[in-house]
Wavefront OBJ file of the C-alpha trace (Angstrom):
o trace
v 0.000 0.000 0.000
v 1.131 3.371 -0.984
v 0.385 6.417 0.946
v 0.148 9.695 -1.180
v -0.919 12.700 0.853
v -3.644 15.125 -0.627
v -1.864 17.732 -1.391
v 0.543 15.402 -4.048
v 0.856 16.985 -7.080
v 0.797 13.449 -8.448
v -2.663 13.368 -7.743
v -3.790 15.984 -9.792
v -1.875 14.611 -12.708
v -3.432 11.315 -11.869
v -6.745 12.576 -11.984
v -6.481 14.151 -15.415
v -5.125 10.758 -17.345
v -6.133 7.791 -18.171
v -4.837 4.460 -19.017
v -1.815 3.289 -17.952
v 1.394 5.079 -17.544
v 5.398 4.236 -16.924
v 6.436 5.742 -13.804
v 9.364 7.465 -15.650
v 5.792 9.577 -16.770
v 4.989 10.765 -13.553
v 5.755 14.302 -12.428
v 8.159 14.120 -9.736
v 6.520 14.154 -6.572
v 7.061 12.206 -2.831
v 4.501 9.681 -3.707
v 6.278 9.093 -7.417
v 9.735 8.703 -5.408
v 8.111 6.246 -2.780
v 6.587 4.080 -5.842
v 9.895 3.920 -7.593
v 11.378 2.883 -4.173
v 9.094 0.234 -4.222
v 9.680 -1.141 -7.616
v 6.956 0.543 -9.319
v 7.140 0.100 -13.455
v 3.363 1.024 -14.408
v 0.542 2.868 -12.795
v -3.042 3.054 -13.853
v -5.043 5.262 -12.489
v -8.956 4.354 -11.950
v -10.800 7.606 -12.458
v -14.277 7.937 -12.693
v -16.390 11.751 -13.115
v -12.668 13.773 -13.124
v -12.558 11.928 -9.653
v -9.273 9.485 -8.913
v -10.616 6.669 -6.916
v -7.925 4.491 -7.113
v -4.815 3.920 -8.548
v -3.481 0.072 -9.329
v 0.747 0.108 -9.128
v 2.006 -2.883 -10.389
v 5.850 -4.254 -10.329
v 7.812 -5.627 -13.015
v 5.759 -8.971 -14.622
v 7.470 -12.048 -13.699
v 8.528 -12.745 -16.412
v 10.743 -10.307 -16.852
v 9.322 -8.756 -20.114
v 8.097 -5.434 -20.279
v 4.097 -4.587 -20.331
v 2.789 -5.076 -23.742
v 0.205 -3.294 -26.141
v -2.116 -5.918 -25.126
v -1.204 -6.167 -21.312
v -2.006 -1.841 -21.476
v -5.747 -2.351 -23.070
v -6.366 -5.103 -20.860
v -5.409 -2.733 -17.884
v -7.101 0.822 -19.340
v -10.200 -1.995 -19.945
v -10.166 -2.500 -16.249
v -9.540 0.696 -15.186
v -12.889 1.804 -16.957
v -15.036 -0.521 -15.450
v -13.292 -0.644 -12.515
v -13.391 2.916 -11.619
v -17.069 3.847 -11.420
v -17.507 0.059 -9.643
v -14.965 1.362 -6.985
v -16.240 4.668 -6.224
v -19.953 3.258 -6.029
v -18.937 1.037 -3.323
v -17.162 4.426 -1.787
v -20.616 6.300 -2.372
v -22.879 3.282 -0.624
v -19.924 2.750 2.481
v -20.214 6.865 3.386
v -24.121 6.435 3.178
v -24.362 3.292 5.371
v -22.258 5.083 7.912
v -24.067 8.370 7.891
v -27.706 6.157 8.622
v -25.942 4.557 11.094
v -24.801 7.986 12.751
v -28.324 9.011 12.174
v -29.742 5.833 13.927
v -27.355 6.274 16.797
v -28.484 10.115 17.274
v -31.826 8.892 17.128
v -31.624 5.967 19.877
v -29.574 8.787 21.789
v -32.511 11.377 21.621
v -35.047 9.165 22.647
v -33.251 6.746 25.159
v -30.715 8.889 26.952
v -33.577 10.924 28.357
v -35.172 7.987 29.953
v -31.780 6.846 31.045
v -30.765 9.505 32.866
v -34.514 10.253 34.442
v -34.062 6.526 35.675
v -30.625 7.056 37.174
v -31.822 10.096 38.675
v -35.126 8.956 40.315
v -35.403 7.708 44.108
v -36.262 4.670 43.914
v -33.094 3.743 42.166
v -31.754 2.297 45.037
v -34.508 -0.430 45.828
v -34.259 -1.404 42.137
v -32.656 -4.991 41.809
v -31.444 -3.238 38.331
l 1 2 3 4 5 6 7 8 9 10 11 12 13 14 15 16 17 18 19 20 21 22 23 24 25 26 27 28 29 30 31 32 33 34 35 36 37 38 39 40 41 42 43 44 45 46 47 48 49 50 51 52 53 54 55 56 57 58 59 60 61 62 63 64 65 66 67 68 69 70 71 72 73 74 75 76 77 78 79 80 81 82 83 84 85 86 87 88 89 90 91 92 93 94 95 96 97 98 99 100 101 102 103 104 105 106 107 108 109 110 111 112 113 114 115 116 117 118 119 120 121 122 123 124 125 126 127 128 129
């Protein structure tokens, strides 16, 4: 996993390509230095609506070769169905957590009162619970 803060410029190049790209490509950046470090040869970046989702970073193939014409389609294939895939399952994870937020404020609102009037009230003490 590769960490690439916000404010990367690598990310707004990212975000305006598509397909993918040799790392020698890349603007110079932290992130682009870290992926070299790690033995980086291709990115492809998985952008959907000007948004950058994703990005895939793969090593060298094992056998040796470099990526081919074909082995580049393949990969911008995935990358466009990928993309939108990826950042629907972003859009649906935020929304699940804000109902459950909302739920919890909810339970909150209606149970805390009753809670606290409980733990308050003077007969709390003969209560077996």
């Amino acid at each position: 996993e590769i960490e690439i803060d916000e404010q990367d410029p690598v990310l707004r190049y990212l975000a305006t390509t598509s397909g993918p790209l040799d790392i020698a490509a890349l603007p110079h950046s932290p992130a682009t230095e870290r992926m070299r470090e790690q033995g980086v040869q291709v990115v492809v970046p998985l952008v959907t609506s000007g948004e950058l989702v994703a990005l895939i970073a793969l090593g060298p193939r094992r056998s040796e070769r470099g990526y081919a014409r074909s082995d580049r389609r393949l990969l911008d294939a995935l990358a466009r169905y990928a993309a939108p895939a990826l950042r629907l399952g972003q859009m649906m994870r935020a929304q699940e957590r804000e109902a459950r937020d909302r739920e919890l404020q909810f339970a909150d609102a209606i149970l805390l009162p009753h809670v606290r009037a409980r733990e308050s009230s003077p007969d709390r003490a003969r209560r077996p619970f």
